[in-house]
Every structure is written in C-alpha cells, then in structure tokens.
C-alpha positions as CSV (number, residue, x, y, z in Angstrom):
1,X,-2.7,-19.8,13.9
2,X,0.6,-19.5,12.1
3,X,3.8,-18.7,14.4
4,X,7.2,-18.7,13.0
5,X,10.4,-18.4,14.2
6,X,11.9,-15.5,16.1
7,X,13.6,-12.2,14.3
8,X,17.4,-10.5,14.9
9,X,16.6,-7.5,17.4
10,X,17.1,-4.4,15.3
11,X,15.3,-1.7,13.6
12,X,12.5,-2.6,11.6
13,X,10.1,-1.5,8.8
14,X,6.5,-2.7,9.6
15,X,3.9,-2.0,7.1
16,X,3.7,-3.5,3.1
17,X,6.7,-4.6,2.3
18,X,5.8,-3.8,-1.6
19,X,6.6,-0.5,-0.6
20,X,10.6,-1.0,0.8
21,X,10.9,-4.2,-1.3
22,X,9.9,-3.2,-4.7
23,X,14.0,-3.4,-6.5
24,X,13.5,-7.2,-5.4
25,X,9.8,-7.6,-4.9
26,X,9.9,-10.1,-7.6
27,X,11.7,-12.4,-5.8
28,X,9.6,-11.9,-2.6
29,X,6.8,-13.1,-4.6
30,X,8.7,-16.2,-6.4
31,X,9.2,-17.1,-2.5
32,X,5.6,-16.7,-1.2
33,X,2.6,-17.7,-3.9
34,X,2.6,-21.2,-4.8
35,X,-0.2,-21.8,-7.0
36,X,-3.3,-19.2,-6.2
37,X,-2.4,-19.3,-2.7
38,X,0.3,-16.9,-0.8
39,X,2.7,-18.2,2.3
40,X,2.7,-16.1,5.9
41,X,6.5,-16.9,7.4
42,X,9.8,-15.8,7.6
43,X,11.6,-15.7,4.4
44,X,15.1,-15.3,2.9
45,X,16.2,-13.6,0.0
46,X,19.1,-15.6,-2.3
47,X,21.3,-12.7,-0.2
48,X,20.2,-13.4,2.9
49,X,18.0,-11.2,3.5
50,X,15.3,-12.0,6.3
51,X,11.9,-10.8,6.1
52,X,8.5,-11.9,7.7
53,X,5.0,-11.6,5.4
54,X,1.5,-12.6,6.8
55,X,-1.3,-12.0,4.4
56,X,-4.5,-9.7,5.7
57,X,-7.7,-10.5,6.2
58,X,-9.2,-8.8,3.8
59,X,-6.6,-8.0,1.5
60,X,-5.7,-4.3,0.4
61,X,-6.5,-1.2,2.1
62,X,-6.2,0.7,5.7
63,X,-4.9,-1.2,9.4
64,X,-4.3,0.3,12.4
65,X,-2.7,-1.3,15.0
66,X,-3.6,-1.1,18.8
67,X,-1.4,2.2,19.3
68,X,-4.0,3.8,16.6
69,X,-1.0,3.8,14.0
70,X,-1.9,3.6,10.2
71,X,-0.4,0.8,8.0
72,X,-1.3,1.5,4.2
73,X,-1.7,-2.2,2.1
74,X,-1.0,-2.4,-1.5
75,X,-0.3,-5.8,-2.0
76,X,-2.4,-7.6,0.8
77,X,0.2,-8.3,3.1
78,X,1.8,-6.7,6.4
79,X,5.3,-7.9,7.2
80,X,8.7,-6.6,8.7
81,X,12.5,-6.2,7.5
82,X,15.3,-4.8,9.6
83,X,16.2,-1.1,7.8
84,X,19.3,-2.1,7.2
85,X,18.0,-5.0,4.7
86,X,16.6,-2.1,2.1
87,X,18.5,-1.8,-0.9
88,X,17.0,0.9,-2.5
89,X,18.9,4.1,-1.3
90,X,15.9,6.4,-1.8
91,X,13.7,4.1,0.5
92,X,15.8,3.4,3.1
93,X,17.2,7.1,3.3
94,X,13.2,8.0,3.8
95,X,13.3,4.5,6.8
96,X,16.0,6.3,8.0
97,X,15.1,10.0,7.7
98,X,11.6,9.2,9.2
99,X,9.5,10.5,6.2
100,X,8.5,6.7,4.9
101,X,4.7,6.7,4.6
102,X,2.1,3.6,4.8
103,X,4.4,1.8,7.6
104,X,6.2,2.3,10.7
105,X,9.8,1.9,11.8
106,X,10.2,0.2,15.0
107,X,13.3,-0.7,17.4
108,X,13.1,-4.2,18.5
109,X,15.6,-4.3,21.7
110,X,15.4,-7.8,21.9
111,X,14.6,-10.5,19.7
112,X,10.8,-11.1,18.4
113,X,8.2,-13.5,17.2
114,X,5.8,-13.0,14.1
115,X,2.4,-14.8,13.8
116,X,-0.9,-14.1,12.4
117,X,-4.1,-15.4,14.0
118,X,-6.8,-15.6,11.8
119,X,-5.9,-11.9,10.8
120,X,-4.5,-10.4,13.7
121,X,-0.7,-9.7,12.7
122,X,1.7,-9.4,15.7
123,X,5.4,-8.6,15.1
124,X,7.0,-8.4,18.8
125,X,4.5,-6.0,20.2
126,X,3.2,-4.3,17.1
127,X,-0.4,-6.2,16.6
128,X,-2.6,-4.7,13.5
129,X,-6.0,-6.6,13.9
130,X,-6.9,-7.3,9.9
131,X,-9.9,-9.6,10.5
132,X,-12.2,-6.3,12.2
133,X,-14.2,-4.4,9.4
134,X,-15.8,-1.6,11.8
135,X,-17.4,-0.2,8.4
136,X,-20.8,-0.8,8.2
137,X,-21.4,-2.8,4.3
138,X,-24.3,-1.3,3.1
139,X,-26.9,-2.8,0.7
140,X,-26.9,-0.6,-2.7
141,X,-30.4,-1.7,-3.4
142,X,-32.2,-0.7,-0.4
143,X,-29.4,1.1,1.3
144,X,-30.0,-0.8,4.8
145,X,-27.0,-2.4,6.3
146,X,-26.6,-5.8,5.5
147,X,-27.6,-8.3,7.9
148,X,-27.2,-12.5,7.8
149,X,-29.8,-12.7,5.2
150,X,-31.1,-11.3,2.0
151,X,-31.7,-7.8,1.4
152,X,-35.9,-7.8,0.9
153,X,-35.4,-5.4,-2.3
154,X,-34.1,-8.2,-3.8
155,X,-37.1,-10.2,-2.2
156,X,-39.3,-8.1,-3.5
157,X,-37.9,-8.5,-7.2
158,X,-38.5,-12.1,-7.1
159,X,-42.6,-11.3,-6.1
C-alpha cells in the first residue's frame, strides 16, 4: 500500500492528469519515472505546484469509480490537482466551465489523503478500483475464455 501525505481542501481535477497537465507534463514526468519504473505520491512542480499521481493497474484505458463515474487514462496514471493549479487557460476554463471530459472535478471541504492499494486509487472519497478487469479475456484460438491454464487448441498443436 502506498499512502502519502494529506492535500489543501479545494476544488480538484481527478482523472489523468496528461490531460490538465500537458503545457508542463514534461516536468511531471522528469518528477515521476526513474529508470523504467514510475513514482505514485504527491509531487511539486519547480512553482509549487502540488499534485498527486498513482499509476493503474493495468495501465491505459476506462475506470469507474464507486459512484459509476468514468475516468478516461491516457498515460496510465489517475491523480488530482486543485483547478486553480492549471495553467493552460483553455483547460482550466473547460475545469471551470464544467465541459472537461475523461475526469471529474470535485470539492474537497476539508483536507484529504491519496493512496493506492494495489490498484484501488482513493483521493478523499473518490476511490476508482484499477486492479478489477470485469471483461472476460477471451482465447483467439479457440475463443473460450481463458482460464489458469493453457488453451487445449494450443494443446492440440503440439499433438
């Protein structure tokens, strides 16, 4: 489990922050990979900027949390930075506005903690489970659903 410290109460952007942070997403990234791995934590900018990042279970693609809203993932990550925080005046008119897409603002009353448990994300009470894969992984052999072992198409091959 990786818990980290709390955030400044305040409205926040929760989704990818690829999409909010991309004038400065360079530096995001100088702060996170190290090697072929990527941090989870609380970060700051060089400006001060605060901003949490946990990395998803498996990767890009489609979350929900437990309030059945939709985060979109671009860059493998879910995280959270207070509107305000958004340089780009086209992004954080559409925060503001309402009309931002992929990711959800939310108005922390008090202050919060960030953690991800083996792929559940929770920031405050926002918590996007990662780790679930309700789709069913199909075998493109045989078609069955895949199961703990080998798919017996293959097996058959090797006959």
């Amino acid at each position: 489990m990786s818990k980290f410290n709390t955030m400044q109460a305040g409205k926040y952007y929760v989704g990818d922050l690829c999409y909010v942070m991309n004038d400065r997403w360079d530096e995001v990234c100088g702060l996170i990979i190290t090697g072929h791995s990527c941090l989870d934590g609380n970060f700051n900018l060089a400006d001060g900027t605060r901003f949490a990042i946990f990395s998803t279970a498996w990767g890009d693609g489609s979350y929900r949390d437990e309030q059945g809203r939709e985060y979109w993932v671009a860059a493998g990550s879910i995280g959270c930075i207070r509107v305000e925080d958004v340089t780009d005046e086209k992004v954080r008119k559409e925060l503001e506005d309402g009309t931002i897409k992929g990711g959800h603002v939310v108005e922390f009353e008090d202050g919060f903690d960030c953690e991800n448990m083996e792929g559940i994300i929770r920031i405050g009470n926002v918590v996007i489970n990662t780790k679930d894969d309700e789709e069913e992984d199909y075998c493109p052999h045989c078609g069955d659903e895949y199961c703990e072992e080998e798919c017996m198409y293959e097996d058959e091959e090797d006959e």
